[in-house]
Backbone as ProteinMPNN parsed JSONL, in Angstrom:
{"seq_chain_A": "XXXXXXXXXXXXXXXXXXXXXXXXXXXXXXXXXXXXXXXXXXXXXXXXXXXXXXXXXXXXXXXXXXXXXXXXXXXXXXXXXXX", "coords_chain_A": {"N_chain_A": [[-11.72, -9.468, -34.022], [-9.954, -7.387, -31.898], [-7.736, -8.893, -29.235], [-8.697, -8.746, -25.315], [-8.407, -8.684, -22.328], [-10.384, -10.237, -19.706], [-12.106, -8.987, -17.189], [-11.333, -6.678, -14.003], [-7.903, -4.76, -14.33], [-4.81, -6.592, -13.438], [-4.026, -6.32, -9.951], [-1.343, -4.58, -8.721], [0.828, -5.974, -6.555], [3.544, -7.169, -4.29], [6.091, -8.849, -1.955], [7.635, -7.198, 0.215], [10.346, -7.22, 2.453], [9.435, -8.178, 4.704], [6.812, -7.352, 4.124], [3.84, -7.123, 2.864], [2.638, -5.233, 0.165], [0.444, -3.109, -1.843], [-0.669, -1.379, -4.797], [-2.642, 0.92, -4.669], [-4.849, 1.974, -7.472], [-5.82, 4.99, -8.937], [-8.389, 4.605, -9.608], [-9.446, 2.665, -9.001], [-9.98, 3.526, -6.479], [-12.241, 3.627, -4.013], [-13.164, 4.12, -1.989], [-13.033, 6.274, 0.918], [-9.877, 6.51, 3.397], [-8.206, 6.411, 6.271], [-4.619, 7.571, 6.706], [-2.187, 5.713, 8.567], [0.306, 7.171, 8.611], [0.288, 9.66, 8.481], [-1.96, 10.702, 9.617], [-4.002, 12.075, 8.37], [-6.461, 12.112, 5.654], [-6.924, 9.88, 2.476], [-8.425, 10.752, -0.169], [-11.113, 9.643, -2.078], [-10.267, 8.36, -5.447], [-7.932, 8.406, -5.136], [-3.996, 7.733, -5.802], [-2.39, 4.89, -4.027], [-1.176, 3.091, -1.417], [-1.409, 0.16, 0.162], [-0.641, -1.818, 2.794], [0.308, -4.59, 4.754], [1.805, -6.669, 7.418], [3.18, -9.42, 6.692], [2.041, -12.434, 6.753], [-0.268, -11.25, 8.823], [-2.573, -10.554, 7.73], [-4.949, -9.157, 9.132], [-3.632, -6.496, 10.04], [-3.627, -4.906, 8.31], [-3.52, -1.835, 6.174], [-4.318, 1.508, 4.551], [-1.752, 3.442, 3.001], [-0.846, 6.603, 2.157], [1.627, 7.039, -0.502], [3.776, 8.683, -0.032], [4.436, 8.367, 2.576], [4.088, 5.89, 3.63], [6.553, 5.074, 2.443], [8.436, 6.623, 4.183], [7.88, 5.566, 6.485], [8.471, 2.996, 5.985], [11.277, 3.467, 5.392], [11.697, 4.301, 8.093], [11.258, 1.824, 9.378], [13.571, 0.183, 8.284], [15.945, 1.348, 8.931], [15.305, 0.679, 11.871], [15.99, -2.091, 11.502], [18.232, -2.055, 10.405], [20.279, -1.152, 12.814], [19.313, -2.857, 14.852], [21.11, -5.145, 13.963]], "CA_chain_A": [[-11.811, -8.714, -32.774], [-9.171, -8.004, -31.049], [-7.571, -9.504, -27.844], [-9.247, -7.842, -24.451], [-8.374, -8.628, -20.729], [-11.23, -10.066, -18.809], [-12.22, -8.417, -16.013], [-10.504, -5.746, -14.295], [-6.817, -5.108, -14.194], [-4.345, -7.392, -11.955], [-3.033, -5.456, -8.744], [0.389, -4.707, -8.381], [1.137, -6.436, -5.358], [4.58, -7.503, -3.804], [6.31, -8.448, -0.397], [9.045, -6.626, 0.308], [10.983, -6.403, 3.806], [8.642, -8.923, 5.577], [5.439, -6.396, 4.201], [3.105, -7.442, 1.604], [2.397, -4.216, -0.809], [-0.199, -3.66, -3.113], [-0.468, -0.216, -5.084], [-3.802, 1.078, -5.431], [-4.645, 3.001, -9.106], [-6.824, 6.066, -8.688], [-9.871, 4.32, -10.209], [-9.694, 1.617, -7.958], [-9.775, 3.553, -4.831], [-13.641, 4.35, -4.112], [-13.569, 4.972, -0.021], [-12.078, 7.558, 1.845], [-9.087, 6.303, 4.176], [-7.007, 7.61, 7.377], [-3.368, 7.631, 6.529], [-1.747, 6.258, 9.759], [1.13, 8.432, 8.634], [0.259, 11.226, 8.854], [-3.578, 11.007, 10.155], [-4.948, 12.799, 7.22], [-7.513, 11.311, 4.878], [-6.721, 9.804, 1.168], [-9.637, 10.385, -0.404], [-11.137, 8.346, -3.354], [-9.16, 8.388, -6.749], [-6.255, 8.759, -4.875], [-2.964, 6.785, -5.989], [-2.012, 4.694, -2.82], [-0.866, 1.658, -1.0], [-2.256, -0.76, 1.149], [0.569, -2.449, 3.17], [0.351, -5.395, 5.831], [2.72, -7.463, 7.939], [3.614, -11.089, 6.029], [1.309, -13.273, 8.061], [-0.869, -10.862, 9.418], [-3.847, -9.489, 7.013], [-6.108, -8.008, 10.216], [-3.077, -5.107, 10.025], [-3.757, -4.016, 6.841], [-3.905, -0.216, 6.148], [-4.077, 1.991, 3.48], [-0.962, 4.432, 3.084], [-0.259, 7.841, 1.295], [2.845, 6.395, -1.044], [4.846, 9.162, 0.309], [4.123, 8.433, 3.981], [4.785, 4.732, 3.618], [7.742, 5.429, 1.938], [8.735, 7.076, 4.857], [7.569, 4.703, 7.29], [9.048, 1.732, 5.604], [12.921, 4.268, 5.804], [12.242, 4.268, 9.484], [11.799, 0.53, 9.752], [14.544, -0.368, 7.631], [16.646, 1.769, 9.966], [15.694, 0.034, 13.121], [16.492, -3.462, 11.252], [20.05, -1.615, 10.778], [20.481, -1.028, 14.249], [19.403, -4.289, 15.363], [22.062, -5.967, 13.601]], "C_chain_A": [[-10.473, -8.801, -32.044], [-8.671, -8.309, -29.538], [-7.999, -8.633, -27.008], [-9.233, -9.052, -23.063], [-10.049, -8.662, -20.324], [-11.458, -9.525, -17.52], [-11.872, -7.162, -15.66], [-9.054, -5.954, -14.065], [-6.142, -5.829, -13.547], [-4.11, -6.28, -11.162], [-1.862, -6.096, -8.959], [0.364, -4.793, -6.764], [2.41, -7.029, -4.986], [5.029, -7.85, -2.289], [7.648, -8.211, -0.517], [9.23, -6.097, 2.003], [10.057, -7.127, 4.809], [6.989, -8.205, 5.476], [4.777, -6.953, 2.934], [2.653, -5.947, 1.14], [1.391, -4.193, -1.757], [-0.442, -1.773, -3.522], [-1.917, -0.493, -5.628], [-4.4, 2.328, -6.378], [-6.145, 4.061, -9.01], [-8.295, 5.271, -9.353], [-10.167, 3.205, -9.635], [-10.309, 1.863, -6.745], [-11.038, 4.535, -5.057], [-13.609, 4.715, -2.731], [-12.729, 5.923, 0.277], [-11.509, 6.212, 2.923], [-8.545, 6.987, 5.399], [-5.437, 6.656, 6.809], [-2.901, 7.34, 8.145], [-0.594, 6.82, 9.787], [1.514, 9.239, 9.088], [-1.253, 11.447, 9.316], [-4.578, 12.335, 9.696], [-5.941, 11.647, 5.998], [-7.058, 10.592, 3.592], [-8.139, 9.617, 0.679], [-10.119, 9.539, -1.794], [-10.67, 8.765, -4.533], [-7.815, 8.927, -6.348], [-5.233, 7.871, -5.228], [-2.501, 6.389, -4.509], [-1.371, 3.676, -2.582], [-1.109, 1.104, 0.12], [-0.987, -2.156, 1.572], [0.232, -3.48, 4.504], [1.402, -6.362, 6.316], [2.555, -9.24, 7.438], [2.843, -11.732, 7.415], [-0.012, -12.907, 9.017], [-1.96, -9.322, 8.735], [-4.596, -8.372, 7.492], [-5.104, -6.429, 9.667], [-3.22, -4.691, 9.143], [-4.27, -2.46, 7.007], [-3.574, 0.265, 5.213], [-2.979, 3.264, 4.06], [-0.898, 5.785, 2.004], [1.505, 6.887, 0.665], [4.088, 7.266, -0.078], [5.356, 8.765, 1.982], [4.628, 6.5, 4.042], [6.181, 4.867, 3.346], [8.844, 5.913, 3.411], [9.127, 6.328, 6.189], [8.947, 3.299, 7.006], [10.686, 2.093, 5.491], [13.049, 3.589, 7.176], [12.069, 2.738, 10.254], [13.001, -0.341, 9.259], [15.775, 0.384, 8.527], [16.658, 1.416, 11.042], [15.901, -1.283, 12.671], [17.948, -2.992, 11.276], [20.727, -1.788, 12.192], [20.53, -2.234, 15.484], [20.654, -5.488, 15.287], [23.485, -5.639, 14.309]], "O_chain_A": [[-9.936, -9.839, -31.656], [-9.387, -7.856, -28.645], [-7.912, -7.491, -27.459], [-9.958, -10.04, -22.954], [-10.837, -7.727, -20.46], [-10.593, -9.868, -16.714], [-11.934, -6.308, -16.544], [-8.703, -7.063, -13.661], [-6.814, -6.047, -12.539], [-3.984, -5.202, -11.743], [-1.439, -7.226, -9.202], [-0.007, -3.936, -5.962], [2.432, -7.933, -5.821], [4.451, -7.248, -1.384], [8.536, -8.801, -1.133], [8.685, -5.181, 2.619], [9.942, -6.53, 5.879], [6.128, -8.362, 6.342], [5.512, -7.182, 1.974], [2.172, -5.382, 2.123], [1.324, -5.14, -2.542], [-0.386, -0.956, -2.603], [-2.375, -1.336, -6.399], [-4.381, 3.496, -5.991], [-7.312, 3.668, -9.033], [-9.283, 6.005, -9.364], [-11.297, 2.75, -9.816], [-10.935, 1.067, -6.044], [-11.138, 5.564, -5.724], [-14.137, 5.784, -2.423], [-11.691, 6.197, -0.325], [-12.199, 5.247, 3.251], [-8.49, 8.217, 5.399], [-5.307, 5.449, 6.607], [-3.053, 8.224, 8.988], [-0.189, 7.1, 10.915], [2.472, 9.621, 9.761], [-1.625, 12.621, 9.316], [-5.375, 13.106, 10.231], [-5.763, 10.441, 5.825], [-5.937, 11.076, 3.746], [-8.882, 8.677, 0.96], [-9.315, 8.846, -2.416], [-10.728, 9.994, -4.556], [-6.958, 9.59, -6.933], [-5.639, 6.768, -4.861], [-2.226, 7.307, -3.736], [-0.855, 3.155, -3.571], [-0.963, 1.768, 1.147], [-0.619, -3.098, 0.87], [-0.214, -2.808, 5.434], [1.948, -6.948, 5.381], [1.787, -10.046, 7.964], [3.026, -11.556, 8.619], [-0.65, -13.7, 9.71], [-2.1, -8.117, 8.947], [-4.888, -7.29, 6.983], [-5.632, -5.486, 9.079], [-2.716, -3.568, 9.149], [-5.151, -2.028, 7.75], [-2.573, -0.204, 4.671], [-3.141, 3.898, 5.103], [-0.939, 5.456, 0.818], [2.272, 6.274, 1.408], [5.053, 6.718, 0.456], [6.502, 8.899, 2.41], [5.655, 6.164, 4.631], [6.948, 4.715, 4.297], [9.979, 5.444, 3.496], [10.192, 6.376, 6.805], [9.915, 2.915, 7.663], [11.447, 1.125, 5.491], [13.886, 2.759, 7.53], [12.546, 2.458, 11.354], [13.324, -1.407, 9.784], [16.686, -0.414, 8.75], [17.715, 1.575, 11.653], [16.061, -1.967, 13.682], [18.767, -3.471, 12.06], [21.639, -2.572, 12.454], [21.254, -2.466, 16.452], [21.015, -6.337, 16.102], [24.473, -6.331, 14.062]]}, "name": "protein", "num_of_chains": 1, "seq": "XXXXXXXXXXXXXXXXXXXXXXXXXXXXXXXXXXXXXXXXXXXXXXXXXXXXXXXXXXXXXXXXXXXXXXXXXXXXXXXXXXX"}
């Protein structure tokens, strides 16, 4: 027989930029979401990501990749600025 992964897959999860990351795989994602993005829906089997502040789980929210993406530009631009 051969070799087989218990369970289901790992999450891809990371922290990057003081944010913990985790990418969620269309067959993962069973609820409907709000994007605070863009304050549109992701609905279920959507490819996404679920992003929270290092330290602080409560904030957790699910993102549209592109919309994070976006998000996570315009905070990396006010860390620029800061400096």
């Amino acid at each position: 027989m051969p070799w087989a992964p218990a369970g289901p897959p790992a999450a891809v999860e990371w922290l990057e930029e003081g944010w913990h990351l985790r990418l969620v795989q269309p067959y993962q994602a069973r609820k409907m979401y709000r994007c605070p993005g863009c304050d549109h829906e992701i609905f279920p089997g959507t490819l996404h990501v679920v992003a929270w502040p290092d330290g602080d789980p409560e904030e957790r929210r699910h993102w549209h990749r592109p919309c994070w993406r976006r998000h996570a530009a315009e905070l990396a631009r006010r860390r620029e600025r800061r400096r």
